[in-house]
LUMGU-160802 format. One line per field, with one value per residue: residue number from 0; residue in three letters; z, x, y of N, C-alpha, C in turn. Coordinates in steps of 0.2 Angstrom, whole numbers, plus 2048, in hexadecimal, padded with zeros to 3 digits. Layout:
<recs>
loro (NUM|...)
torro (ALA|...)
n.zz (Z|...)
n.xx (X|...)
n.yy (Y|...)
ca.zz (Z|...)
ca.xx (X|...)
ca.yy (Y|...)
c.zz (Z|...)
c.xx (X|...)
c.yy (Y|...)
</recs>
This chain:
<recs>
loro (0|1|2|3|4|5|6|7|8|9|10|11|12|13|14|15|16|17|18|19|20|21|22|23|24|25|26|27|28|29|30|31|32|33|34|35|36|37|38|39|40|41|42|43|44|45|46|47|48|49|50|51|52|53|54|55|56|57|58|59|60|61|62|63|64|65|66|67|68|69|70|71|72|73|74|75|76|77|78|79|80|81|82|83|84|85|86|87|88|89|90|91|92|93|94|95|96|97|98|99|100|101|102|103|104|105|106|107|108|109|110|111|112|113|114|115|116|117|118|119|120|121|122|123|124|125)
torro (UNK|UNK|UNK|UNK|UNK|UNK|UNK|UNK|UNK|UNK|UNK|UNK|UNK|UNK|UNK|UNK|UNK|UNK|UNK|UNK|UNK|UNK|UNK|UNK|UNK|UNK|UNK|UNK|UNK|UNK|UNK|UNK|UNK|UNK|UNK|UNK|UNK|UNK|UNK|UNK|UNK|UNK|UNK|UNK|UNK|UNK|UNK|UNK|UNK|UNK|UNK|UNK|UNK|UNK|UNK|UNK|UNK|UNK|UNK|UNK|UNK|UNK|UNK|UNK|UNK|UNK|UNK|UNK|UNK|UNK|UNK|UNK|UNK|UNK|UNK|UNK|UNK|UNK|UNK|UNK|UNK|UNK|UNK|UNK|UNK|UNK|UNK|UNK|UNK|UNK|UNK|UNK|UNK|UNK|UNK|UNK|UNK|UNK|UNK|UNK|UNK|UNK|UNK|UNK|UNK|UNK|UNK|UNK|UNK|UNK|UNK|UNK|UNK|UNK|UNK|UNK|UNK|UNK|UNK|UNK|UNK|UNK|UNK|UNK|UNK|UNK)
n.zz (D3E|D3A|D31|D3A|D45|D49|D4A|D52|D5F|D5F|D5E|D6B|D77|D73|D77|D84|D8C|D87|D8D|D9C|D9B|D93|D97|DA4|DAE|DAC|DA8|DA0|D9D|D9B|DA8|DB6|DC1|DCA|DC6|DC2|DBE|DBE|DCB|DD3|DCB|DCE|DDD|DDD|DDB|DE7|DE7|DEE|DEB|DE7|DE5|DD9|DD3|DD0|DC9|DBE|DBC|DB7|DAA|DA3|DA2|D9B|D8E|D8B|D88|D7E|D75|D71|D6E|D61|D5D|D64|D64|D6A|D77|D75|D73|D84|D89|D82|D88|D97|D95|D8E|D9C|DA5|DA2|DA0|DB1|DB2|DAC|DB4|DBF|DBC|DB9|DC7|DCC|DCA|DBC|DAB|D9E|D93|D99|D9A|D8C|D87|D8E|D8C|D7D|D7C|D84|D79|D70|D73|D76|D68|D63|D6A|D64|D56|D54|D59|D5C|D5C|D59|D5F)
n.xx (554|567|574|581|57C|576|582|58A|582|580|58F|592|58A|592|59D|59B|59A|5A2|5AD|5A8|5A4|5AF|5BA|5BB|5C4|5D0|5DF|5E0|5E7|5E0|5DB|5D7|5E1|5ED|5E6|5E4|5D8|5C5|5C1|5CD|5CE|5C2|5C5|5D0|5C8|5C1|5B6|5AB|5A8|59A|596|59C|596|58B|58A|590|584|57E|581|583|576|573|579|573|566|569|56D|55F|558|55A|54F|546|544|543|548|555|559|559|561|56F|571|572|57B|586|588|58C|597|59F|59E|5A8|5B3|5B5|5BA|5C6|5CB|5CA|5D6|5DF|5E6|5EC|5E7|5E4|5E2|5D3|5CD|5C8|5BC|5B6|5B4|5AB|5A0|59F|59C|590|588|589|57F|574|56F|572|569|55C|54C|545|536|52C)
n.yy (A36|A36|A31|A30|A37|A29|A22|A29|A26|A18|A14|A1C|A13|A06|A09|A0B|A01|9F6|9FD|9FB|9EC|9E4|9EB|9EE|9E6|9E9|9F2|9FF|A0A|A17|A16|A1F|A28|A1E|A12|A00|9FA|9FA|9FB|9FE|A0A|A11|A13|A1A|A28|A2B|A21|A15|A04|A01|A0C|A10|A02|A09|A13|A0B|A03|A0E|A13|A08|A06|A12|A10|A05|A08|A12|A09|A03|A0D|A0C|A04|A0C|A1D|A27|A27|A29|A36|A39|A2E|A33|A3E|A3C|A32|A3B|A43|A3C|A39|A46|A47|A3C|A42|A4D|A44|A3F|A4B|A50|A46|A4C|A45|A44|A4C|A41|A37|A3B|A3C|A30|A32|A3F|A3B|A32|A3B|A45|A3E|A38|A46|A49|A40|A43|A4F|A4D|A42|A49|A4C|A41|A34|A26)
ca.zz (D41|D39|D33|D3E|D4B|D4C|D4B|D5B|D64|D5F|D63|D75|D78|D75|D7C|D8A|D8C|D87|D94|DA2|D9B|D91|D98|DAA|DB2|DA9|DA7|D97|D9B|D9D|DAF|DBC|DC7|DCA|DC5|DBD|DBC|DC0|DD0|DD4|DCC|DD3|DE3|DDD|DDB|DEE|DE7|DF0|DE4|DE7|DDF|DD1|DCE|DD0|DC3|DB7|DB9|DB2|DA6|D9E|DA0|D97|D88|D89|D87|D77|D6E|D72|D6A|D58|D5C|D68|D61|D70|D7B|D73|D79|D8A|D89|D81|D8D|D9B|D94|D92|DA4|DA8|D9F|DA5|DB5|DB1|DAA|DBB|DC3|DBB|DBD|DCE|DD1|DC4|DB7|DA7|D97|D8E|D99|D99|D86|D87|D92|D89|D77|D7D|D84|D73|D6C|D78|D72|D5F|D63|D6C|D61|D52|D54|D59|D60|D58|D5F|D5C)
ca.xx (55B|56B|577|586|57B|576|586|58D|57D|586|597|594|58B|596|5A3|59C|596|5A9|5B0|5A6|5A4|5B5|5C1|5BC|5CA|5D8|5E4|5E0|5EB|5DC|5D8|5D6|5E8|5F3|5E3|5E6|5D3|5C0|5C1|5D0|5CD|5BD|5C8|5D6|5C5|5BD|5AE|5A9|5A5|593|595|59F|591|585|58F|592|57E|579|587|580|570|573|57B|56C|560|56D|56C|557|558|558|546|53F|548|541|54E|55C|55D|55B|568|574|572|573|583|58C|58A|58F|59F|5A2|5A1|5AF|5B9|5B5|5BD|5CC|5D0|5CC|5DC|5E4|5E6|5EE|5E1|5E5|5DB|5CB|5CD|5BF|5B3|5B3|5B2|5A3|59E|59F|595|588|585|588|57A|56F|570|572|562|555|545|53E|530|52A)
ca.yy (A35|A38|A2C|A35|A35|A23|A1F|A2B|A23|A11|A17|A1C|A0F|A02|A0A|A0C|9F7|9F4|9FF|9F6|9E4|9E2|9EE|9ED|9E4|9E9|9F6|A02|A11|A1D|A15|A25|A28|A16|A0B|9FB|9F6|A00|9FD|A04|A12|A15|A13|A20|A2C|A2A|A20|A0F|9FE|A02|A14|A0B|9FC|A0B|A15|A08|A04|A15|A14|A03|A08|A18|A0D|A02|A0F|A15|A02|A03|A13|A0A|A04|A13|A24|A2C|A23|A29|A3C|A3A|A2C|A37|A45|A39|A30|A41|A47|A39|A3C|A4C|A43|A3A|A46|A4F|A3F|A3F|A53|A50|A41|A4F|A41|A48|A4C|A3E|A33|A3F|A3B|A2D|A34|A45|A39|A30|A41|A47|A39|A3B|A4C|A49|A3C|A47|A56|A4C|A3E|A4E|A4B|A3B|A31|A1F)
c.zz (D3B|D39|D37|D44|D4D|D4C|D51|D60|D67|D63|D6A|D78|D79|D77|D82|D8F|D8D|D8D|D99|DA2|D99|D94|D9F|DAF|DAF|DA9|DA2|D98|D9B|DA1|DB2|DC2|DC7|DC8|DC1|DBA|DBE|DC6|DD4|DD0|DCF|DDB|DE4|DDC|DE1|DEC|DEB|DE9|DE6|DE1|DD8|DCD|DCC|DC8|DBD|DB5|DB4|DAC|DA0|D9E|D9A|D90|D87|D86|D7F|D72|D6C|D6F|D62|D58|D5D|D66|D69|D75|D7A|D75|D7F|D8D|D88|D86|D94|D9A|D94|D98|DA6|DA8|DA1|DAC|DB6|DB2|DAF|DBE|DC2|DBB|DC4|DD2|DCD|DBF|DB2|DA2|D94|D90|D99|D91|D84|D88|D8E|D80|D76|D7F|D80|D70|D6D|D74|D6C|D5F|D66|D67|D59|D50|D56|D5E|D5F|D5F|D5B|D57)
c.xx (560|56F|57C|583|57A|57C|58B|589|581|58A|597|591|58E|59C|5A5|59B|59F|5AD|5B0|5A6|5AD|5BB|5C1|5C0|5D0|5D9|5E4|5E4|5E5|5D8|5DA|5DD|5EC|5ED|5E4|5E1|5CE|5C1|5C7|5D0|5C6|5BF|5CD|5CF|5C0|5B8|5B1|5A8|5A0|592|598|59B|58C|585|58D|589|57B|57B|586|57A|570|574|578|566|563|569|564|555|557|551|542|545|549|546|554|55E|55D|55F|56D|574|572|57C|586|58B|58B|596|5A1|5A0|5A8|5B5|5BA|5B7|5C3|5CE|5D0|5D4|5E0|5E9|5EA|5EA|5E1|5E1|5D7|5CB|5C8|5BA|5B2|5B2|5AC|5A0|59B|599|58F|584|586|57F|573|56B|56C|56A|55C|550|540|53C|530|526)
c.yy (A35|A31|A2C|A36|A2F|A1F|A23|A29|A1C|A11|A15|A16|A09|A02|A09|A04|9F4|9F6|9F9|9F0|9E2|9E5|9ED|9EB|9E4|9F1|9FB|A09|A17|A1C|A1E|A24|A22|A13|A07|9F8|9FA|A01|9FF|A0C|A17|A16|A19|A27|A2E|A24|A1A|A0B|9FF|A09|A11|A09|A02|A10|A11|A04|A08|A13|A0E|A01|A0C|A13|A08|A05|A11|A10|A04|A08|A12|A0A|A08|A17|A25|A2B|A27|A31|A3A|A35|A2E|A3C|A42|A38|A38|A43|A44|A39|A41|A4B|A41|A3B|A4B|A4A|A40|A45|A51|A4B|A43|A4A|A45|A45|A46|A39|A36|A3C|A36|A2D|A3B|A3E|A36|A36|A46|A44|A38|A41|A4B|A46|A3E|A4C|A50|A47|A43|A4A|A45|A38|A2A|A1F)
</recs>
């Protein structure tokens, strides 16, 4: 593993934990359409709070899967290849409620980081 990659594994990671745990009911400026918190914007996107919790399930799953990645390698690609689709999900969210670029900017960074992370950590094993 690469230092550059365990630290784009990191990253998305705790990006993604922040998002959901810290940032969750607030207002960051790169909510999806009028939202002032997740569940409105999962609201401005069609989803239900089922689709949401199920969402933010994978989503800190996937970022659990990253952390646990320090101990089990193996973990750590199909977490990142996970986390990115999930991102470009997202950023399929927000063209859909024709958002402007600037919010995508998170989900393609994490996006990114997923793939540096994937690429850049290789094939290891335990």
């Amino acid at each position: 593993m690469s230092i550059i990659g365990k630290l784009a594994q990191t990253a998305a990671a705790f990006w993604i934990l922040n998002v959901w745990f810290n940032r969750f009911n607030k207002d960051t400026g790169y909510r999806g359409g009028n939202a002032k918190n997740m569940v409105e914007e999962f609201e401005e996107y069609g989803m239900s709070k089922k689709q949401m919790y199920a969402v933010g399930a994978v989503k800190v799953g996937l970022a659990g899967m990253l952390l646990a990645g320090h101990q089990y390698p193996r973990l750590v690609r199909p977490a990142s290849i996970g986390l990115a689709g999930m991102m470009l999900g997202a950023i399929g969210m927000h063209i859909k409620v024709k958002d402007p670029i600037k919010r995508s900017l998170p989900a393609a960074t994490v996006a990114g980081l997923s793939v540096a992370s994937a690429v850049l950590n290789g094939n290891s094993s335990d």
